[in-house]
C-alpha positions as CSV (number, residue, x, y, z in Angstrom):
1,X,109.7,103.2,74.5
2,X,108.8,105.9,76.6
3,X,109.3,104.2,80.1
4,X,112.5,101.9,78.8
5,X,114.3,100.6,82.0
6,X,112.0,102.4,84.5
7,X,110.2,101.0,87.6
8,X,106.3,101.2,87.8
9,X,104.2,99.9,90.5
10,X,100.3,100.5,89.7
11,X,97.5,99.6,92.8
12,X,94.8,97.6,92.1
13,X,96.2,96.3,88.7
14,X,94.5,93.0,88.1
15,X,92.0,93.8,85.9
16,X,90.0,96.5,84.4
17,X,91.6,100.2,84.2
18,X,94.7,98.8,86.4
19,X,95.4,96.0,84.2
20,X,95.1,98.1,81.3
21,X,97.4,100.5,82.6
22,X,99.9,97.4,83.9
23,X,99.8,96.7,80.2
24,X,100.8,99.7,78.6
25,X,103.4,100.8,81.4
26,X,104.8,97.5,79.9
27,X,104.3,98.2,76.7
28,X,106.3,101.4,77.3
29,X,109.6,99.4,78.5
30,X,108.7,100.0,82.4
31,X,109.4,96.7,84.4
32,X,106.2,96.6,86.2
33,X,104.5,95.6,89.5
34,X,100.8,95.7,90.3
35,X,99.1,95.0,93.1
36,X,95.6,93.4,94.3
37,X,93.6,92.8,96.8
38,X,91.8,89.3,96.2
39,X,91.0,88.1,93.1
40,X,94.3,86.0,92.3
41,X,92.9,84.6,89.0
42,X,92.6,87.6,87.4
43,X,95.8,88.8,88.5
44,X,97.5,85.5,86.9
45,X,95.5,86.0,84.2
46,X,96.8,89.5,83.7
47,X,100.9,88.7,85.1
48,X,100.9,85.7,82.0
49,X,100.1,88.0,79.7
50,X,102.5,90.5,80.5
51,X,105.0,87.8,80.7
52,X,104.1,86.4,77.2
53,X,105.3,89.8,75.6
54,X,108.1,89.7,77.6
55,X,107.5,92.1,80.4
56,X,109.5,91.7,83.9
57,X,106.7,91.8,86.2
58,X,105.4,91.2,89.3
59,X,102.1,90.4,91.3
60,X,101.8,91.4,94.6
61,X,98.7,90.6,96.9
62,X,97.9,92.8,99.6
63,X,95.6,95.9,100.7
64,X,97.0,99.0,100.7
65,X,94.0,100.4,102.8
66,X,96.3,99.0,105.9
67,X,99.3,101.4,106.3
68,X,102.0,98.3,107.2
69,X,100.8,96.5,103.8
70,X,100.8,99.4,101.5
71,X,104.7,99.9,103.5
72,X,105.7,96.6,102.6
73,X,104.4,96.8,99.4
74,X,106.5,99.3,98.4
75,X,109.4,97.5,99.9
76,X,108.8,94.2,98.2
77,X,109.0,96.0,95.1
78,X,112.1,97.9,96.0
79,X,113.6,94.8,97.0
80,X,113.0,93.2,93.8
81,X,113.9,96.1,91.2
82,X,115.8,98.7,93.1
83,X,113.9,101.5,93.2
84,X,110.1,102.5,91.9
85,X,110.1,105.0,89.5
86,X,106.1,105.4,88.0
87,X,103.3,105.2,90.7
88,X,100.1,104.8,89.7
89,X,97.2,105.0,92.5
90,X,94.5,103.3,90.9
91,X,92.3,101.7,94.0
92,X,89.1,103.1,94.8
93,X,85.8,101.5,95.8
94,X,82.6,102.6,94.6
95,X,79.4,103.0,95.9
96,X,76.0,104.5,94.9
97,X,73.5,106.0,98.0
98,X,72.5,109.3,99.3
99,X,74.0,111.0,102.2
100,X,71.2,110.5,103.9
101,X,71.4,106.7,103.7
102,X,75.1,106.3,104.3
103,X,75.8,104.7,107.8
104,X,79.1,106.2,108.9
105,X,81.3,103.5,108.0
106,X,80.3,103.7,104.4
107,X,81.6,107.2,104.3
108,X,84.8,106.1,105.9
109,X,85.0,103.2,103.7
110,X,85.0,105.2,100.7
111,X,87.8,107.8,101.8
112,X,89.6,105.3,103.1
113,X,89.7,103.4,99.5
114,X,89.8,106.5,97.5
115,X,92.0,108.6,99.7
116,X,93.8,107.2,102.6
117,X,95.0,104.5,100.1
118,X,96.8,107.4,98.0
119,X,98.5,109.0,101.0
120,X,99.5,106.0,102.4
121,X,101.4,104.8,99.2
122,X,102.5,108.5,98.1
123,X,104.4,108.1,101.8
124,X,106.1,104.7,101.5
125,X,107.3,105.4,97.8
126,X,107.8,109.5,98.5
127,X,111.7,108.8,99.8
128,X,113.0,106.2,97.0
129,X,111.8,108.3,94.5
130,X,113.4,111.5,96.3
131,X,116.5,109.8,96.7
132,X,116.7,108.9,93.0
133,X,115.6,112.6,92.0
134,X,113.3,111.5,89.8
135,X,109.4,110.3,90.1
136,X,106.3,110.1,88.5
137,X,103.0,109.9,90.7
138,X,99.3,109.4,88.7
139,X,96.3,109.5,91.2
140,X,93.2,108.0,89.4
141,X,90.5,110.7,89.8
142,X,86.8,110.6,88.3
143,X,84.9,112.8,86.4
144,X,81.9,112.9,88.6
145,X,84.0,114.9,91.4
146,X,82.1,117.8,90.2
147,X,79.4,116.2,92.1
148,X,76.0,114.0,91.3
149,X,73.1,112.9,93.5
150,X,73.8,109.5,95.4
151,X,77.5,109.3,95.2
152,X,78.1,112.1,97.8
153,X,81.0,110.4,98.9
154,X,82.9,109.0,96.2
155,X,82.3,112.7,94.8
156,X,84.0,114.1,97.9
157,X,86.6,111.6,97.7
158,X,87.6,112.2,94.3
159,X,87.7,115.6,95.0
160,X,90.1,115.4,97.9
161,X,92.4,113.4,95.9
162,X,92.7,116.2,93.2
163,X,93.2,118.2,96.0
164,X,96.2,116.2,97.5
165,X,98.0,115.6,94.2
166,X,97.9,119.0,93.5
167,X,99.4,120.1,96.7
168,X,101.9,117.4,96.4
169,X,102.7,118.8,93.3
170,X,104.0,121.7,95.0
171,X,105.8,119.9,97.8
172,X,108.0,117.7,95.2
173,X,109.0,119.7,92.5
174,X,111.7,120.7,93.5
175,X,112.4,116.8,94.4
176,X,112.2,115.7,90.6
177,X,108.5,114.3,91.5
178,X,105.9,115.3,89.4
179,X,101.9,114.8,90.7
180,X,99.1,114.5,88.3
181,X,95.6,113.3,88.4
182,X,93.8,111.6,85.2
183,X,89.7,111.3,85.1
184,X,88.3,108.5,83.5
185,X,85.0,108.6,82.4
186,X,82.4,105.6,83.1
187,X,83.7,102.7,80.7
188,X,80.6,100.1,79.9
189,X,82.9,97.8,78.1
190,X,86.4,97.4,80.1
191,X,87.7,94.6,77.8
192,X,86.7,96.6,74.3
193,X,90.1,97.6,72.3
194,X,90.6,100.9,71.3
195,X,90.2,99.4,67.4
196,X,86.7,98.2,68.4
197,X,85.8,101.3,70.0
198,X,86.7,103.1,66.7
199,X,84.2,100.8,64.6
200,X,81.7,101.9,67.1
201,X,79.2,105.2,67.5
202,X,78.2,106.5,70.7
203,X,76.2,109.6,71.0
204,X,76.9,110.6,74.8
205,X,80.5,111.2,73.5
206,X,81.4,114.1,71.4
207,X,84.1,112.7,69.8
208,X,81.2,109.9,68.9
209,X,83.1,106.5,69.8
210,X,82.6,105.0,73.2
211,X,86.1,105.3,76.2
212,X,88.2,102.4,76.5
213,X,90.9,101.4,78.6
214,X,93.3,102.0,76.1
215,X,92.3,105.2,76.3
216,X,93.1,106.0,79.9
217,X,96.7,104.3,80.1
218,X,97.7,106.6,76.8
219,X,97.0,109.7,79.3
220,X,98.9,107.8,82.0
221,X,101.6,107.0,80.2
222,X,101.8,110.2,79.0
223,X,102.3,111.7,82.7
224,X,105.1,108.6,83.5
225,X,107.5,109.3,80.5
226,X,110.7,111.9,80.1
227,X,108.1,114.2,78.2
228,X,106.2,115.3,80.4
229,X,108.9,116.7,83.0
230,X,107.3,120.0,83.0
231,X,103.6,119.2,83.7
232,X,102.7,118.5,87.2
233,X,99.4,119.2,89.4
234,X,97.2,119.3,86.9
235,X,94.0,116.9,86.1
236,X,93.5,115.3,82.9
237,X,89.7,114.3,82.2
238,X,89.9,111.6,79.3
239,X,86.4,111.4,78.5
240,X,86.0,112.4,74.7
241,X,84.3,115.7,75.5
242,X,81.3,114.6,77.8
243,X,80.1,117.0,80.4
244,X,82.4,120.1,78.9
């Protein structure tokens, strides 16, 4: 187990990418929390399961767009397990419209989900994992940074949070804190297993299956474990060759 006996708190974990990277952290050994912002089914849902395979977990509702919740998220989790180890900055709303036909609170919206969220939980968890000399940080990114018409914002988002994590990366090295960024690509089919993915063909790919969940949280995990000590600041696009 690559995470055995470490702490891992993952935003925006209920369902989807987030629950699938909850999963795996667990999977790993980590004792995991996750947090969300609403929908308390799903995050039931997704705590039982955990539980049923015998993960120590725990489900945290809040919104970590507020500085003083995504504060005392970090100190509910502390409280609870002693330290966070893996963070995993998965929040980030997304919405389609030109430039032109954003208001200015839908640009600030977006930054503030994508961005502000990132800073704001990089800051509360920075000095537990400083004073343990040992941390992990994973900043969900997106492919599309590069750029595309009608998601000016998101794009620029995204980009900025590549650009944090990367300058962060320099900042905590020397602190035992790694920083690294991993890019989905668009996932149609968020519950699909990585076995039914396999059985599948999908052109837009090169690798010729369609992305899955799975697929994502293997990257993550990757970045979280002992292993990967000696990679930080970089961006990982896990997206079976599209747009190279």
């Amino acid at each position: 187990m690559l995470l055995r006996n470490r702490v891992a708190l993952v935003t925006g974990g209920s369902r989807g990418i987030g629950r699938g990277i909850a999963h795996r952290m667990a999977q790993e050994g980590a004792r995991v929390a996750f947090a969300y912002r609403a929908n308390k089914a799903a995050a039931q849902t997704a705590l039982r399961q955990m539980q049923a395979a015998g993960a120590d977990c725990l489900a945290v509702e809040t919104d970590v767009s507020q500085a003083g919740r995504a504060d005392q998220l970090v100190r509910t989790v502390a409280d609870r397990y002693g330290r966070i180890d893996v963070l995993v900055n998965n929040v980030g709303d997304f919405r389609w419209g030109t430039l032109a036909e954003s208001s200015t609170e839908d640009w600030k919206s977006i930054f503030d989900s994508n961005v502000t969220t990132v800073f704001y939980m990089c800051h509360a968890a920075l000095p537990l994992m400083r004073r343990g000399r040992w941390g992990r940080i994973i900043n969900l990114g997106a492919e599309r940074a590069f750029g595309q018409a009608k998601i000016s914002a998101y794009a620029a988002a995204k980009a900025a949070v590549v650009a944090l994590s990367r300058s962060l990366a320099l900042e905590e090295a020397k602190n035992g804190i790694t920083v690294n960024v991993v890019n989905p690509s668009s996932i149609d089919e968020k519950d699909l297993s990585l076995e039914e993915a396999r059985k599948l063909r999908d052109a837009r790919y090169p690798i010729g299956r369609p992305p899955t969940v799975d697929d994502v949280a293997a990257a993550v995990a990757f970045f979280a474990s002992e292993e990967a000590e000696y990679v930080t600041g970089q961006v990982v696009n896990v997206s079976g060759g599209w747009l190279l």
